[in-house]
N, C-alpha and C positions, 0 to 999 in steps of 0.2 A: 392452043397456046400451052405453050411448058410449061408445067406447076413448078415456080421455084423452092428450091429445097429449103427447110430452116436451118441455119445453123446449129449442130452440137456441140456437146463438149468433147475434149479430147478427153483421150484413155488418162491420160497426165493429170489432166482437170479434174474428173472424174476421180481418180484416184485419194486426191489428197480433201476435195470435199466430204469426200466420205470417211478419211479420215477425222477432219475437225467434225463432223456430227458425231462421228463416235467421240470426240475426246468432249466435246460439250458437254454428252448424256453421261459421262464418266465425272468430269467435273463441274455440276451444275452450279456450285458457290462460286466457281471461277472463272469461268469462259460461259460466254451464250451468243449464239447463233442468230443476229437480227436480221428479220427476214429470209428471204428465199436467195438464194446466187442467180447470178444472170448472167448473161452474156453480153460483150459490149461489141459494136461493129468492128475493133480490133482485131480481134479473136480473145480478148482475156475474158477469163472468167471471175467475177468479182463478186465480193463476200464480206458484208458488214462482222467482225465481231465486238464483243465487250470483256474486257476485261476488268475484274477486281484488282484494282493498283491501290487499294487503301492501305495494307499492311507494308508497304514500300515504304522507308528510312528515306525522310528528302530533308536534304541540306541548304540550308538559307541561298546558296548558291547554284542550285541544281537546280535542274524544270520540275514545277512546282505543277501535279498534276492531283487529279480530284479522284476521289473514291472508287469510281465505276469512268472508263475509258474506253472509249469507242473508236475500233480499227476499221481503217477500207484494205479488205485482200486482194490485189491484183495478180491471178495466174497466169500465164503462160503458155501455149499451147504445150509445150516442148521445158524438159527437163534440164536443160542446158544452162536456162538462167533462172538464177532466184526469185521466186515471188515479190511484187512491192507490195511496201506497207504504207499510207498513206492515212491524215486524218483529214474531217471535214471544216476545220476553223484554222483560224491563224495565231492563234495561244501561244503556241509553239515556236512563231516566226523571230528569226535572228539567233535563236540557239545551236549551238555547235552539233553538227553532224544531221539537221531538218534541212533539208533539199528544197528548194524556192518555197517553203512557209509551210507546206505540208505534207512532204516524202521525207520519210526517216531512213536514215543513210545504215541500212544493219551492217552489208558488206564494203568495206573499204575493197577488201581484194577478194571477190567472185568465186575465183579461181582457185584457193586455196582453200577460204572457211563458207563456201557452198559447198554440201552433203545432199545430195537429192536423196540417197537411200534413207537419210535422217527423215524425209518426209514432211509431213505440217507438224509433228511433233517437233522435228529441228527447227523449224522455220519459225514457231510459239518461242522454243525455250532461245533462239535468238531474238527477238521481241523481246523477252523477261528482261535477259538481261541486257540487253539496251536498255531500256525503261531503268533498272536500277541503278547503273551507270550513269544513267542522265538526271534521274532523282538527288542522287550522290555527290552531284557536281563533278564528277570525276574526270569527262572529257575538259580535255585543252583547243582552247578556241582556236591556237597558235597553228595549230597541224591537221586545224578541219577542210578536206578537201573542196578546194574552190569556195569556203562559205562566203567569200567576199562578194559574189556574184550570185546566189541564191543557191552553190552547191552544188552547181552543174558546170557541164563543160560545154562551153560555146563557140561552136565550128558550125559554118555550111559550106556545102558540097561543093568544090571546087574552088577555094578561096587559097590564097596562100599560104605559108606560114611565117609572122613575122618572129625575128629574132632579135632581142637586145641582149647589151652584154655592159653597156656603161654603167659604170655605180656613179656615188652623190645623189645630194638629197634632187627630188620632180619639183620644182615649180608650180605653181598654182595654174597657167598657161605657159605652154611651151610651144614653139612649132623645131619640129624635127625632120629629117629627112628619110624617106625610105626609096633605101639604094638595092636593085633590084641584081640579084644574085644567079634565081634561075628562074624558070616558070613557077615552081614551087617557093622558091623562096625570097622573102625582103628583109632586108637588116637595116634595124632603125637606129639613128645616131644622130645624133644635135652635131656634128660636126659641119661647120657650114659652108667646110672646101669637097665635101661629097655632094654629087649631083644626083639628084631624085626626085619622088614626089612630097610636097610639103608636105607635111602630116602633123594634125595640130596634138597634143600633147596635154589632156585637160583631167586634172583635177576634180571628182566629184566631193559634194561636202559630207556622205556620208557613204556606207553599202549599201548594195543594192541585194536584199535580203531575199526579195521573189524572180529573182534573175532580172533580165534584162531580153527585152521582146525581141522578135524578129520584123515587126512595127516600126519605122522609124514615129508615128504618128505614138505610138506606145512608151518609145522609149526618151521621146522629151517628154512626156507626163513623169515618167519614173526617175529620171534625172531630177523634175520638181518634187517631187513624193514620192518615195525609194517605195515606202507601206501603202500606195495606192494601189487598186486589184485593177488588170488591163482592163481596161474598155469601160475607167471609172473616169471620165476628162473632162474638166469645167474649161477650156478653153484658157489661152495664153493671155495674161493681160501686163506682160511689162514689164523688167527690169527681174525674171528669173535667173537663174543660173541656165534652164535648155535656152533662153534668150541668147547670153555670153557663147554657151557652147556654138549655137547656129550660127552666128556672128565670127567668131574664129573659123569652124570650117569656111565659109564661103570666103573667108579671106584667103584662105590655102587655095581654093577651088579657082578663084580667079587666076591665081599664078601659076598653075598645074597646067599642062597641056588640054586642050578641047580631046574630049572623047574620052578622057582617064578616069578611070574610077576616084573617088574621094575616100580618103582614110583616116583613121582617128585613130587615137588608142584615149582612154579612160585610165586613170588612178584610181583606183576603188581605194577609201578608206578598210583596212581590215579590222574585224572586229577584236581581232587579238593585239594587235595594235603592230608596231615595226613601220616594215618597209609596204608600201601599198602594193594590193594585185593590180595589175595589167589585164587591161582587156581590149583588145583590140578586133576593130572594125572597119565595114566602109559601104560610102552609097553607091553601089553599080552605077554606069557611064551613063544609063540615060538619066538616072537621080539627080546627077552629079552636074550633068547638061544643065537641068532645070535650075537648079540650085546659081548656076557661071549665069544663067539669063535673068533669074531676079535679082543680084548682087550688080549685075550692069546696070539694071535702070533702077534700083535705090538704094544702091550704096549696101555698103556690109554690114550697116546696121538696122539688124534684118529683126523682128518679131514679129514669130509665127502666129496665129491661133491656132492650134490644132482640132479645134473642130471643125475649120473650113478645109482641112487638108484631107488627102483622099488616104484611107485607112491603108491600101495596099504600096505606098512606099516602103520597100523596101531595107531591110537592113541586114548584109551580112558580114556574119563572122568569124573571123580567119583564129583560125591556132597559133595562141601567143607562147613562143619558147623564149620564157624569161630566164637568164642565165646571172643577173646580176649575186653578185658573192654575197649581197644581202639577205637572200630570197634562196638561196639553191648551196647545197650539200653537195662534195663531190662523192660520188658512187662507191669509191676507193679507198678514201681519207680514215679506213683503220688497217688499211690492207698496209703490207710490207712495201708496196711498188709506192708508197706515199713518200719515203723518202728521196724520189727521183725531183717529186715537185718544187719548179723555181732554179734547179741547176741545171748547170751548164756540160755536157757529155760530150765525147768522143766516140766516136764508133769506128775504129780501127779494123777493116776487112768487112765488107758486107753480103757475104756468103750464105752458107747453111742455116749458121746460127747466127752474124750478124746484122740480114738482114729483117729479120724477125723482130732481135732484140731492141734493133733502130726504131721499131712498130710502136715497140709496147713500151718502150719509155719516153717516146715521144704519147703516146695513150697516157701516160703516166703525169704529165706538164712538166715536163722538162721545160727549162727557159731558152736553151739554146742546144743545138746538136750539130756535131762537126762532122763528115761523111768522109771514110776514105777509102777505095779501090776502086783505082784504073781497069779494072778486067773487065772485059765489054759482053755483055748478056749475049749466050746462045740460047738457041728453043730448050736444049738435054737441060738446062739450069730449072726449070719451069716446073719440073715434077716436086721439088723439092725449096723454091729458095722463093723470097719473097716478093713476085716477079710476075706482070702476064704481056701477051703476047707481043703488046703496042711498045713494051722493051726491050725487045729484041734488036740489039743493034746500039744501043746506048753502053757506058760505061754504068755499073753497077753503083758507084756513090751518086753519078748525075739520075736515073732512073728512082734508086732510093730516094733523094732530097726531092723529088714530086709527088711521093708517095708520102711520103710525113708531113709535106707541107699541106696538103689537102685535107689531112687529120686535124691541124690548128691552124688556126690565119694566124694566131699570138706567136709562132713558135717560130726562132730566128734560126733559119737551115743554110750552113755554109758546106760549100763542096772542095775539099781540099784535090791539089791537083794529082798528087801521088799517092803514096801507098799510107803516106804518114805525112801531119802538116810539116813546113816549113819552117815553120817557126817555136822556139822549144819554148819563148815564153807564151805563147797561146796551151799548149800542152802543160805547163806547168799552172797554166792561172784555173786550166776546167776543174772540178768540181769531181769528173771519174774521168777516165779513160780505159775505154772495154773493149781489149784485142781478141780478134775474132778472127786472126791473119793465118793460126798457127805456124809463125815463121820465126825460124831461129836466130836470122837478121836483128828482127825487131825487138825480137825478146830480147839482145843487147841493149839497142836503143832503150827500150825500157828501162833496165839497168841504170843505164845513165843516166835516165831522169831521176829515179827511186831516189838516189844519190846526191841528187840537188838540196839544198837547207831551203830554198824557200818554196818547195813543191808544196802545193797542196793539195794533187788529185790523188784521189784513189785510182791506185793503178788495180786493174780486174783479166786477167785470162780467161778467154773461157776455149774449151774444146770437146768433142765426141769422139765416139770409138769407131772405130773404118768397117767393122764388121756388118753394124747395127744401126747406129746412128740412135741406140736409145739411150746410151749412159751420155752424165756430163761431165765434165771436170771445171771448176771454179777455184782459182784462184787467186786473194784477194791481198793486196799489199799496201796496208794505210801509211798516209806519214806519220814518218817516223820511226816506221817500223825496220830494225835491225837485221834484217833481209831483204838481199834486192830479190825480186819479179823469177830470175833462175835458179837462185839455192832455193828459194820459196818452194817451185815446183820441183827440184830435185829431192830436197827433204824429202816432204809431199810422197814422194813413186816408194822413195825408199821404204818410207813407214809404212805404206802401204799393201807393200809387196811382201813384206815379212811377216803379213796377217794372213794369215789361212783365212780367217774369216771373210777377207775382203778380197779373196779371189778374182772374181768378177769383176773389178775394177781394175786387177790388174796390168789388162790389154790396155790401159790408158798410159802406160810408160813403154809399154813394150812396142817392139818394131812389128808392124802386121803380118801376120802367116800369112804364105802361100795361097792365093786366090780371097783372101780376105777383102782388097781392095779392088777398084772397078776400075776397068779400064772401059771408057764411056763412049770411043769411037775408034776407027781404022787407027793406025799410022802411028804417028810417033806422039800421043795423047799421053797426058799426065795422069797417073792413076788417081781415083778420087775414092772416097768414102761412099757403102751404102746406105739411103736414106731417104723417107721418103718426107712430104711438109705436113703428115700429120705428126711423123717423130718429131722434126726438128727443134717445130713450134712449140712441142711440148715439152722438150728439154730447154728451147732457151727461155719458157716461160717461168719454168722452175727454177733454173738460176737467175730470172732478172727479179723475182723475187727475193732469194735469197744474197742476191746482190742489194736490193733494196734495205733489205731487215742494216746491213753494214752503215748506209747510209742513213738511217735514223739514229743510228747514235752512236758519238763515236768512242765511247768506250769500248764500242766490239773490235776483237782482235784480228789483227793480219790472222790468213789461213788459207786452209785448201778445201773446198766443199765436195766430195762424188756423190752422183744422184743416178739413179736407175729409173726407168716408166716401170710401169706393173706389168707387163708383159715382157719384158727383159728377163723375167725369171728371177731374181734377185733378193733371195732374201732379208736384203739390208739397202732401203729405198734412199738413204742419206746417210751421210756422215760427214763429220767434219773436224780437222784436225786443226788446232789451233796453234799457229807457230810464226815465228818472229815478233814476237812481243818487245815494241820499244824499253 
């Protein structure tokens, strides 16, 4: 017979053990080393220490901790991820940034303030100053990762992700609907002309500070006593809240198709207070089975005792993408592209540059976006425009308006018939309008709206250079502004051209030299500009920016923006000339 091998530690393990013995025998007033490390069937290597917390400043408000503190180290095989620091009590429990009652949250982001070369010395002096932080009161309960739920993030393996997006205040009971999107995803909505599965909608009366089990047998004890440790259960006797909760699902459960899963979601009161976290679940189909066959023979008012139920009911749970504006920060909302948010655009040509720009300002929440050009997708468009191959064949604003539309359900996408809408009060009531045509037609048209008294769009040009395709030209014409849309850009060349300095931008007024331009197939083709979509995207990202900065406020002046990429060679990556001031 084989002699099975014992397990060792790793070089990893081993490394920073021997580290903290040397830092104990260096600092014996401050750190000691209880006991021996071990190994746990894991693979981690785990290490009692203590530390002196008495000289630690604590705040009536802070975690209030005792002279001598005693840490669990959990290692890792592998230097990849941070060590945990863990204690043995629940002293700790419901404090911002303690992870289900007793993991201490050191790294919010891994990735950035993990330092393996730092060692256990890093790993100590992030300890420390946790500890003084939390002594100090200084963390905010408002911005503790998941603490509504013990701290963690609650997903298993092949569950979906639900999405909500409805604001207004939750109910104490709710039943909602989840309308099934893809295999991956459900979007939940109290709306009750959407068809899906019931899903009850339930209010808990406090957090759930040691998370929440993967037990359904566990997780109605912890809905009765958030602070009860699993597998602590005196049995159900009557008129609980898991009573109410079990009594609403199997009201769902009856009405939900045989063989469906059953789904919840939870309100978690948060401890910082606001808007409650969402936690969403559900009983797998044969759960869910059993659940439809005792609510047939006694009724939905159902109490359990849970110590006659069999411990391995399951519970799992899906990743909740809460999106309500209560709860959620846009990613963008200091960026420049923030003044697109909630207006209404035009996107005039959707080309090189604009079908890019149609991208990112619909990325941006735009409220409404208008789409215009007839010119119908070939493959040669593909290397450069914003376009794959299931477009070939479509009209570029019809192709574009299912590409934006896909980016927000919120976002109202009209597809004008021609080059330019029909109607000039539609163009006068948007918000911008960003010609992307370069066509000398429309830059009249334009004209003639500048020219209108009750315009209110910003009228915006954009263009590149035929050569390159890295500079951009921006040119931006507010109401009111004492220039229409063509002296704008003719000023613009001139001032520009009379600057040695600004050379390089000059080929943006100039007619293109000789082989400058691409002639992109046989016969009698239209020459086009070179370019490929990592320039484009990046010249029209830097003008929908600085198109944006316009739209935050409007004291910024009509003008003409040129912008170069860093590989243009260009000394002068931006400029801007500020001209037709009302």
């Amino acid at each position: 017979m084989t002699k099975r091998r014992r397990p060792i530690f790793s070089q990893w393990q081993r490394q920073l053990l021997a580290e903290l013995k040397e830092l104990s025998r260096m600092q014996p007033g401050e750190i000691r080393v209880a006991g021996q490390p071990r190994l746990e069937a894991g693979g981690d290597a785990v290490v009692t220490i203590g530390l002196n917390t008495g000289g630690l400043l604590q705040e009536p408000n802070g975690l209030q901790l005792r002279s001598d503190e005693e840490f669990v180290i959990r290692i890792g095989s592998s230097a990849l991820s941070p060590p945990n620091v863990d204690v043995k009590h629940l002293r700790f429990i419901g404090f911002p940034h303690v992870l289900q009652g007793r993991r201490l949250c050191l790294f919010l982001d891994p990735s950035r303030e993990w330092h393996p070369s730092l060692g256990m010395a890093g790993l100590l002096n992030r300890l420390w100053g946790w500890l003084e932080e939390a002594a100090g009161g200084r963390f905010d309960p408002k911005t503790s990762m998941y603490h509504a739920v013990g701290g963690i993030l609650h997903q298993s393996v092949g569950t979906p992700t639900i999405v909500f997006r409805e604001g207004g205040p939750l109910e104490t009971h709710q039943v909602a609907r989840l309308v099934e999107r893809s295999s991956h995803r459900l979007d939940l909505t109290f709306s009750t002309h959407e068809v899906g599965l019931r899903t009850p909608v339930f209010r808990l009366d406090s957090a759930l500070p040691l998370g929440a089990s993967s037990s359904l047998v566990d997780l109605l004890s912890l809905i009765d006593n958030p602070y009860l440790k699993w597998g602590d259960r005196n049995g159900s006797v009557g008129g609980k809240k898991s009573d109410a909760f079990v009594s609403t699902l199997a009201a769902c459960a009856l009405r939900n198709p045989e063989g469906s899963a059953q789904y919840f979601v939870f309100c978690v009161p948060h401890p910082g207070g606001g808007a409650p976290h969402l936690l969403g679940g559900r009983l797998p189909s044969a759960a869910a089975e059993a659940l439809r066959d005792v609510a047939r023979i006694q009724g939905t008012a159902i109490t359990l005792d849970t110590t006659k139920l069999r411990n391995r009911i399951d519970v799992e749970w899906c990743r909740m993408s809460d999106e309500r504006h209560e709860v959620t920060t846009r990613r963008d909302q200091s960026r420049p592209v923030s003044g697109f948010l909630g207006k209404s655009v035009h996107v005039w040509g959707c080309g090189g540059l604009g079908s890019w720009i149609a991208e990112f300002v619909a990325r941006a929440g735009v409220a409404r976006i208008t789409l215009c050009d007839p010119g119908v997708i070939s493959g040669g468009l593909l290397v450069r425009q914003n376009y794959a191959e299931g477009d070939v064949g479509h009209t570029k604003a019809e192709a574009l308006a299912v590409r934006v539309q896909d980016i927000r359900d919120d976002l109202s996408v009209e597809v004008a018939g021609g080059a330019i809408p029909e109607s000039f009060t539609d163009c006068l009531a948007a918000d911008i309008i960003i010609d992307a045509t370069v066509s000398n037609a429309i830059t009249q048209v334009l004209d003639v709206l500048a020219a209108q008294s009750e315009r209110k769009a910003i009228i915006a040009q954009v263009a590149t250079d035929a050569a390159t395709g890295t500079l951009g030209l921006l040119n931006v014409c507010t109401p009111g502004s004492s220039l229409p849309p063509s002296t704008l850009d003719d000023m613009a060349g001139l001032a520009i051209k009379a600057d040695a300095d600004l050379e390089a931008f000059h080929k943006l007024w100039q007619e293109p030299e000789d082989g400058a331009e691409l002639i992109p197939t046989r016969g009698c083709s239209v020459p086009t500009f070179h370019g490929s979509a990592a320039d484009l995207a990046a010249v029209a990202a830097v003008l929908t920016s600085l198109l944006g900065k316009h739209m935050q406020s409007a004291t910024t002046p009509s003008g003409t923006h040129v912008i170069s990429l860093p590989h243009a060679a260009n000394s002068r990556p931006h400029v801007f000339l500020p001209l037709g001031a009302a």
